[in-house]
Residue frames relative to the residue before (quaternion, step in Angstrom):
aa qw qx qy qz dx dy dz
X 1.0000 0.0000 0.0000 0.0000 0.00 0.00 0.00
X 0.7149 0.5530 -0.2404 0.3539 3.26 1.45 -0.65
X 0.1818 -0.8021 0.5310 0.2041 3.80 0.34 0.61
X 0.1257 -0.7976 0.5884 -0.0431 3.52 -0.81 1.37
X 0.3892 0.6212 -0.4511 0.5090 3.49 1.38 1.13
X 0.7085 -0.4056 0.4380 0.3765 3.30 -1.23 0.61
X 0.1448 -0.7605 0.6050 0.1860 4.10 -0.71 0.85
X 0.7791 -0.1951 0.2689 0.5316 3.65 -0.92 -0.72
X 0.6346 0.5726 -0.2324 0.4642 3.04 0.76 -1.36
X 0.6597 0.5655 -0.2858 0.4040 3.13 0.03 -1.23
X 0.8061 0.3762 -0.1482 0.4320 3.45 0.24 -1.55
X 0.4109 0.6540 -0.2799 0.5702 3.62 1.65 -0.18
X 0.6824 0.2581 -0.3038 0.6127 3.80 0.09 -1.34
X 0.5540 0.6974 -0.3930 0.2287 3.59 0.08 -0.88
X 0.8489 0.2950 -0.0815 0.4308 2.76 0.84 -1.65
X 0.3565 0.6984 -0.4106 0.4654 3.72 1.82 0.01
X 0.6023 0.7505 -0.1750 0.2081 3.07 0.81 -1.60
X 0.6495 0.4368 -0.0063 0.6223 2.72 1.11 -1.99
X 0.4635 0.7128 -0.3552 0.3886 3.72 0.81 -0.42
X 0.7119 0.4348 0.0310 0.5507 2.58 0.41 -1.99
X 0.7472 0.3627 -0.3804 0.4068 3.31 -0.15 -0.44
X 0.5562 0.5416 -0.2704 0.5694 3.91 0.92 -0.95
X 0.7786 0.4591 -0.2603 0.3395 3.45 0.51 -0.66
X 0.6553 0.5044 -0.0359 0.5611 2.93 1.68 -0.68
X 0.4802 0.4204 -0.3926 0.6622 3.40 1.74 -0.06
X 0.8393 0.3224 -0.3244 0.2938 3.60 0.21 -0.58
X 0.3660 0.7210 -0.4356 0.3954 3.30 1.58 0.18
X 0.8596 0.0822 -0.0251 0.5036 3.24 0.61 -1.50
X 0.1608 0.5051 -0.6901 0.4928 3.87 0.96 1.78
X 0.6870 0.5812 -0.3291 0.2863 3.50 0.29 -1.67
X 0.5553 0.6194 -0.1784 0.5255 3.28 0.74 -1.90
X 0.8122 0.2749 -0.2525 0.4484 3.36 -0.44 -1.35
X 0.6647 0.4179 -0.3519 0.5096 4.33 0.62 -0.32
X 0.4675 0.5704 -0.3892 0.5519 3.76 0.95 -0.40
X 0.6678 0.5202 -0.2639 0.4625 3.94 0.29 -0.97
X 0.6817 0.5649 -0.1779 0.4296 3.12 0.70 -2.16
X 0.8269 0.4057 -0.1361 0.3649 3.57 0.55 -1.47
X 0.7394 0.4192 -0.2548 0.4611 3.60 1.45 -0.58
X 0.6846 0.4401 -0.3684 0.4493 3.60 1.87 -0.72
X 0.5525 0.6586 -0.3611 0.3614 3.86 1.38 -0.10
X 0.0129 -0.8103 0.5728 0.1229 3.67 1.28 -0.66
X 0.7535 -0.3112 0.2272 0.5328 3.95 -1.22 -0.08
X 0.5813 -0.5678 0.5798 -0.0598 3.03 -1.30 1.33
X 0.7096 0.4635 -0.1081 0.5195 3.80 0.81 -1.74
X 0.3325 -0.6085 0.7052 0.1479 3.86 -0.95 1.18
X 0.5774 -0.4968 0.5992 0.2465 3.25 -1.71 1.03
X 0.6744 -0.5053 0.3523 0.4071 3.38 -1.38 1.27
X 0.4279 -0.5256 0.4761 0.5604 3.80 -1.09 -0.57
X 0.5741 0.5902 -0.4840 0.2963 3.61 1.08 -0.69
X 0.6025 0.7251 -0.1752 0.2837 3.44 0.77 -1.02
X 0.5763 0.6060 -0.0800 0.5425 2.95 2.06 -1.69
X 0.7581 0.4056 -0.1550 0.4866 3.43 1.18 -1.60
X 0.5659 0.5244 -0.4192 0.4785 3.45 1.20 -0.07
X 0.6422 0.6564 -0.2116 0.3345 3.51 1.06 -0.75
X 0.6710 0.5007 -0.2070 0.5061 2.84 1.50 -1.20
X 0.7703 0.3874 -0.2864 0.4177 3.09 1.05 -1.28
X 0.4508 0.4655 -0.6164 0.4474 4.33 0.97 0.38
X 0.5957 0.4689 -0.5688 0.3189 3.91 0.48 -0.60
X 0.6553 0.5719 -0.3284 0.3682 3.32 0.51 -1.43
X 0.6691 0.5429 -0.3647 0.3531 3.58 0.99 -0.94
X 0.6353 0.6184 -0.1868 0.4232 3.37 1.57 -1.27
X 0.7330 0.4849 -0.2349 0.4152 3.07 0.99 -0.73
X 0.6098 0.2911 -0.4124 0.6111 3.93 1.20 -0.45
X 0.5823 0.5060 -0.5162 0.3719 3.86 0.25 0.02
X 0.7441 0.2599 -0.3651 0.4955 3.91 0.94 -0.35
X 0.4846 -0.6198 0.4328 0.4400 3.97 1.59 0.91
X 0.2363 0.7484 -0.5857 0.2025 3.62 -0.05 0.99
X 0.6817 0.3301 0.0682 0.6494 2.95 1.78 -1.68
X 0.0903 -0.7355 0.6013 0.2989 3.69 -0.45 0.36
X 0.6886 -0.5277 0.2805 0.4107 3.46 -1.62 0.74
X 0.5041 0.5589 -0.5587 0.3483 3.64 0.14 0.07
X 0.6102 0.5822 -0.2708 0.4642 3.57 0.78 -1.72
X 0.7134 0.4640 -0.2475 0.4630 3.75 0.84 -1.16
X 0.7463 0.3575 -0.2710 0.4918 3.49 0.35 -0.21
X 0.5505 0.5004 -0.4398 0.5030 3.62 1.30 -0.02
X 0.6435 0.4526 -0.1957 0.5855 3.75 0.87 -1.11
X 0.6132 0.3940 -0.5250 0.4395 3.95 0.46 -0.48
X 0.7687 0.5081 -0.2592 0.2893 3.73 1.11 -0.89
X 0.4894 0.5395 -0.4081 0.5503 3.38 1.69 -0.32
X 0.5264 0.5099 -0.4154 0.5388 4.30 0.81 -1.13
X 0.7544 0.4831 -0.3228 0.3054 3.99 0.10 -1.07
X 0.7566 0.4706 -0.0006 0.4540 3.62 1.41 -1.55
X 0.6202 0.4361 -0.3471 0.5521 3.43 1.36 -0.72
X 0.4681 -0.6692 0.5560 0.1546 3.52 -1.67 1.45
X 0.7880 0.0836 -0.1786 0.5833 3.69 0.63 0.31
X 0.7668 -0.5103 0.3616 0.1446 3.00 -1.86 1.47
């Protein structure tokens, strides 16, 4: 008389269950890639060319306000021009 199969009920909590749970994995996957993606910003170093332009507008900026006198600038424009890494 007793039925020892899942009843309505049963198949009800059951399926909440699983609800919930799925729902709650993707809450905090989401959460946890939201973080990942906004505290990581670009990953990718600026070309070196980009770098060696950079260096060399400071260098420009600087003998134009006479920090550097023009020898000094053309010794450093030539190390910025010849060295193989940034």
């Amino acid at each position: 008389m007793y039925n020892h199969h899942l009843s309505s009920w049963g198949w009800d909590y059951a399926l909440m269950f699983i609800g919930m749970a799925l729902f709650w994995s993707l809450l905090i996957v989401g959460i946890f890639l939201l973080i990942r993606y906004v505290g990581h910003g670009s990953a990718d170093p600026p070309p070196r060319s980009l770098l060696r332009r950079s260096a060399e507008r400071m260098l420009a900026e600087r003998f134009a306000r006479g920090e550097i006198d023009e020898d000094e600038y053309k010794n450093r424009l030539t190390v910025l021009r010849t060295q193989s890494s940034p």
